[in-house]
C-alpha positions in Angstrom: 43.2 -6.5 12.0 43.3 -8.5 9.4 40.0 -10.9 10.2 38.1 -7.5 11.4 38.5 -6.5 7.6 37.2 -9.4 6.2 34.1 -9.4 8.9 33.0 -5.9 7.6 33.2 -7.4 4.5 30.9 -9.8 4.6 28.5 -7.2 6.1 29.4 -4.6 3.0 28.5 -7.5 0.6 25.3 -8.1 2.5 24.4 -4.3 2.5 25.1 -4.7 -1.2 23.1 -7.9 -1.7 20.0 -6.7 -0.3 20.0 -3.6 -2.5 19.8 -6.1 -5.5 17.6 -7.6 -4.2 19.2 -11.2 -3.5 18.0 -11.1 -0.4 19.0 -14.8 1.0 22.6 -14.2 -0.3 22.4 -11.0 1.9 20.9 -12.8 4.6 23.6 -15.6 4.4 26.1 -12.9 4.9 24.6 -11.3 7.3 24.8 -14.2 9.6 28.3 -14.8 9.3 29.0 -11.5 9.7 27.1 -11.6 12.9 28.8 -14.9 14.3 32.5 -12.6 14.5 30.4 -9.2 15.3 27.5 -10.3 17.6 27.0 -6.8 19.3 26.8 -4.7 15.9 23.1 -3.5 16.0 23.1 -2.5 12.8 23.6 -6.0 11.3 20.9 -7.1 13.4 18.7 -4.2 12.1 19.9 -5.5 8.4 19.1 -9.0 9.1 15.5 -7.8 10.2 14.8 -6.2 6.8 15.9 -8.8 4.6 14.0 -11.5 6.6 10.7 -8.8 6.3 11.4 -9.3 2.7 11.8 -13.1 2.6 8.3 -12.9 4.6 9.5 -14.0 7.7 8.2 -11.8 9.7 8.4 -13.2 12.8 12.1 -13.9 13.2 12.4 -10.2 11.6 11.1 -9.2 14.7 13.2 -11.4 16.6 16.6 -9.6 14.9 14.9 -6.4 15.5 14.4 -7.3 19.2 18.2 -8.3 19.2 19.5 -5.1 18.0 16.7 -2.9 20.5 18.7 -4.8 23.4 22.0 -3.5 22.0 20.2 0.4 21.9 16.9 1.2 22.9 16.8 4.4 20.2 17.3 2.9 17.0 14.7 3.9 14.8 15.6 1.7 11.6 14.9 -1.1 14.3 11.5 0.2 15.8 10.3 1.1 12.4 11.6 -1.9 10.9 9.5 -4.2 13.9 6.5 -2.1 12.7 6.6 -3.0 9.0 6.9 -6.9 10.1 3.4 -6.1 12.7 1.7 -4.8 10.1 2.4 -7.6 7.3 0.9 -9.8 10.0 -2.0 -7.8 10.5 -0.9 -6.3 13.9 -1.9 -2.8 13.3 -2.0 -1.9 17.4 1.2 -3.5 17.8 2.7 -1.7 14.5 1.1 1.4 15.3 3.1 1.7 18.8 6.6 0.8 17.3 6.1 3.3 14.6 5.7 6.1 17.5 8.7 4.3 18.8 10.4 5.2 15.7 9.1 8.8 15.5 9.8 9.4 18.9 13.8 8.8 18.3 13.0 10.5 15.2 10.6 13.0 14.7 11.3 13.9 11.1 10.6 10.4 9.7 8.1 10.9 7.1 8.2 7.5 6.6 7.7 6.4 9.8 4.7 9.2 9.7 3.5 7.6 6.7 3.6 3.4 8.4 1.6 5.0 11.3 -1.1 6.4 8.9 -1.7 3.8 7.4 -1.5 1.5 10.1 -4.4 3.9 11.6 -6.2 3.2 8.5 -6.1 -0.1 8.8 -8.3 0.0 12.2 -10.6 2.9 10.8 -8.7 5.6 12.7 -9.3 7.8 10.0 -8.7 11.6 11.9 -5.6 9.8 13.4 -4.7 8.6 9.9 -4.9 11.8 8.6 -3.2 13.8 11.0 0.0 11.1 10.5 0.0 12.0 6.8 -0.6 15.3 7.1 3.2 15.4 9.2 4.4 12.7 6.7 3.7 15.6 3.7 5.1 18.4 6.5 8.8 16.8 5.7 7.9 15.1 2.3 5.7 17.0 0.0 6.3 14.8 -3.2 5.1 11.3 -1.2 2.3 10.3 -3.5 1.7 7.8 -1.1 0.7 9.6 1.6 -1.7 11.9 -0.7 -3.1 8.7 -1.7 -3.8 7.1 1.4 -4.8 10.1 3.0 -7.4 10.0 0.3 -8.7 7.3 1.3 -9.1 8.2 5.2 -10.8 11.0 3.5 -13.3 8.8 1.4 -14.0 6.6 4.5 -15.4 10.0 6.3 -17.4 10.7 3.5 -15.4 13.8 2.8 -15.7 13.7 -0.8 -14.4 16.6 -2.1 -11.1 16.7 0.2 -10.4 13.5 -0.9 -10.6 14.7 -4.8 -8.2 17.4 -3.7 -5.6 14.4 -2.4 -5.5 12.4 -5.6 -5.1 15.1 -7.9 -1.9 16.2 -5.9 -1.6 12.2 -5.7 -1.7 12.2 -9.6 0.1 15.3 -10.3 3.2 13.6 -8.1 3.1 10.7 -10.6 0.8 10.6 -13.4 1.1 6.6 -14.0 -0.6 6.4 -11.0 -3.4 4.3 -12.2 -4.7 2.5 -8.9 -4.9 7.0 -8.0 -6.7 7.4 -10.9 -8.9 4.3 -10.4 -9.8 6.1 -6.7 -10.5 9.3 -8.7 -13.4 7.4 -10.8 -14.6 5.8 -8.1 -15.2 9.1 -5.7 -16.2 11.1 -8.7 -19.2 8.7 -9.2 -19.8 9.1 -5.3 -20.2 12.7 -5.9 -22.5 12.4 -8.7 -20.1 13.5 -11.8 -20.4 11.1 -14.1 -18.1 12.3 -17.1 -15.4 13.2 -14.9 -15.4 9.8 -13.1 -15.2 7.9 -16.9 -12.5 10.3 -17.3 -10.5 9.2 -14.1 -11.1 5.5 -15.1 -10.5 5.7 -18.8 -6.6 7.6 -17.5 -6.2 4.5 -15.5 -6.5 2.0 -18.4 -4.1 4.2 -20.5 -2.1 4.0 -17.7 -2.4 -0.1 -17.2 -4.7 -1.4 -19.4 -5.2 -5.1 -17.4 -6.4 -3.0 -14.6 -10.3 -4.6 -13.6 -11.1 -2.2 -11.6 -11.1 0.6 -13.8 -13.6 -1.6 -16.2 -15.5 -2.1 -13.4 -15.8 1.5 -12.1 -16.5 2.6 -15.7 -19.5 -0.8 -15.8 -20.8 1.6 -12.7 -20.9 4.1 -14.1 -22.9 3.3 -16.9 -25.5 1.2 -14.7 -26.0 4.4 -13.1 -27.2 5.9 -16.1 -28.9 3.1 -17.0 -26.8 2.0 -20.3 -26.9 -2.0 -20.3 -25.0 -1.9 -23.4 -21.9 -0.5 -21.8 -22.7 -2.4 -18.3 -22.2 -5.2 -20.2 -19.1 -4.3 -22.4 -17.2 -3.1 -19.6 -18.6 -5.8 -17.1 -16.9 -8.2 -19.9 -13.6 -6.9 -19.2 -13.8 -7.3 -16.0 -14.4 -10.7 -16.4 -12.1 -11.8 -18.0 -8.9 -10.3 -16.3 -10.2 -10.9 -12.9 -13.5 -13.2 -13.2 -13.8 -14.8 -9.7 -13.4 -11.9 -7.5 -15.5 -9.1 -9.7 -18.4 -12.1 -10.7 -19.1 -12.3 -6.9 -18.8 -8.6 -6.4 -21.4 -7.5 -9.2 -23.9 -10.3 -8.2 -24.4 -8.5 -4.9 -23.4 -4.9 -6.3 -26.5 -2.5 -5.4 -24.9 -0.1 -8.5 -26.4 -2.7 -10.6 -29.2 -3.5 -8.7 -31.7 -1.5 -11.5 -30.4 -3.6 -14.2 -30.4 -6.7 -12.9 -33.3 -8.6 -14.1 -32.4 -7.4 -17.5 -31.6 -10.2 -20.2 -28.0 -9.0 -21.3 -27.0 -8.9 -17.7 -28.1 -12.5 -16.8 -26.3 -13.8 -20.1 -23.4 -12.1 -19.2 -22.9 -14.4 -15.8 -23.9 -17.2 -17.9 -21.5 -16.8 -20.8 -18.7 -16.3 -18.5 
C-alpha cells in the first residue's frame, strides 16, 4: 500500500510540475512513475504533453500511441497526437486525430478549434470555418477561433465577414494586437483607409515593437501616395525586424508606385 502511495506521488508531482511549467522535472517523474504503473494511460497521455512541450514531438506521439493501446477513446491522447502532427507540419495526419478526439468527444471546442486550423493550414478554408463555427457553438469567448476564422474568411476574399470576426476577436480581448494588426490589413483590402490606420495605430498601443503594424500603416500611406510617411513608418519596420520586411517591401506591389522615388531608394540604402 505503502509503495502504491508513493507511485501516485510521483505522478501528483509531475501533474504539478508541468503546470509550472518545469516540464523536464515533470517528465523525470513521469517516467518513474511509469516504471511501477506501466498500464496507467493517463501518465502516458501526461508524458505526451510534456514531451510536445520540450519539442519532441515525435516520441510525444510515441507516449500517445502507448496510452491509445491501453484505450482506444481517450481523447486527451488523440488530441494530444494531433497537436504533436501539426508542430511537425502534418496537417492531414493532425487533422484525422483531431476527429479522433471529437468523435470520443463531441463538445471539444478545442479539439474543434486544432481541426480548424489544421484545415487552414492546407487552404481548407469552408472546412476551416465550419470547425470554428462548432468551436464558438460550445465556446463563445474563444478569441482564437474568431481570429482564425478570420482569416479563413480573408483567404476567400470575404472581406466584410472577416471584419465582423476580429471585432468580436477584439472585443473578447482588446490587447489583441496581432487582431488588430489583421483589422488594418483587411480594412486597406476594402478600401478604408482611416479605419485601417486606426486598426494599426490600436496595435502599436497595444505592443509597440510590433513591425507589422508599421508596415501596414507604410501601406497604407503608399496607397495614398504619401512618401513622407512610407518612409517614416517603413523606418520602423526596419529596424525592429530589418531582414524579413527589407525583402518583403523590395518586391511589395503596395509600393510599387513609389518606388523609383529618391526617399524610398535611400531608405534601403541607409539601412
Amino acid at each position: 500500500m505503502r509503495q502504491h502511495h508513493r507511485s501516485y506521488l510521483l505522478y501528483g508531482q509531475g501533474v504539478s510540475l508541468y503546470a509550472l511549467g518545469q516540464y523536464k522535472r515533470a517528465l523525470s517523474k513521469f517516467e518513474q512513475f511509469l516504471e511501477v504503473c506501466p498500464d496507467c494511460h493517463d501518465a502516458w497521455i501526461q508524458r505526451g504533453y510534456t514531451l510536445s512541450e520540450l519539442g519532441r514531438y515525435g516520441d510525444a506521439i510515441s507516449s500517445f500511441d502507448q496510452a491509445l493501446a491501453l484505450a482506444s477513446t481517450l481523447p486527451l491522447a488523440w488530441h494530444g497526437k494531433g497537436l504533436a502532427l501539426a508542430k511537425m507540419r502534418k496537417f492531414e495526419a493532425a487533422a484525422t486525430h483531431f476527429r479522433q478526439a471529437i468523435q470520443s468527444n463531441p463538445g471539444d471546442s478545442k479539439a474543434w478549434y486544432n481541426l480548424g486550423t489544421a484545415l487552414n493550414s492546407m487552404k481548407r478554408y469552408e472546412d476551416a470555418i465550419s470547425s470554428f463555427d462548432r468551436a464558438l457553438e460550445y465556446d463563445v469567448k474563444n478569441h482564437h477561433a474568431w481570429y482564425n476564422r478570420s482569416l479563413a474568411l480573408s483567404a476567400l476574399q470575404r472581406h466584410h465577414q472577416a471584419i465582423t470576426c476580429l471585432d468580436a476577436t477584439v472585443k473578447i480581448k482588446p490587447s489583441c494586437y496581432y487582431a488588430w494588426n489583421q483589422r488594418g490589413m483587411v480594412m486597406l483590402q476594402l478600401g478604408d483607409y482611416s479605419e485601417a490606420i486606426n486598426s494599426f495605430e490600436t496595435s502599436l498601443k497595444r505592443h509597440i515593437s510590433n513591425p507589422n503594424a508599421w508596415y501596414g500603416k507604410a501601406r497604407v500611406y503608399a496607397v495614398q501616395n504619401n512618401i513622407d510617411l512610407v518612409v517614416k513608418n517603413l523606418y520602423r519596420t526596419f529596424v525592429l525586424s530589418p531582414s524579413i520586411y527589407r525583402l518583403m517591401a523590395q518586391t511589395d506591389e503596395y509600393f510599387d508606385s513609389i518606388r523609383d522615388s529618391q526617399q524610398f531608394k535611400a531608405l534601403f540604402q541607409a539601412t
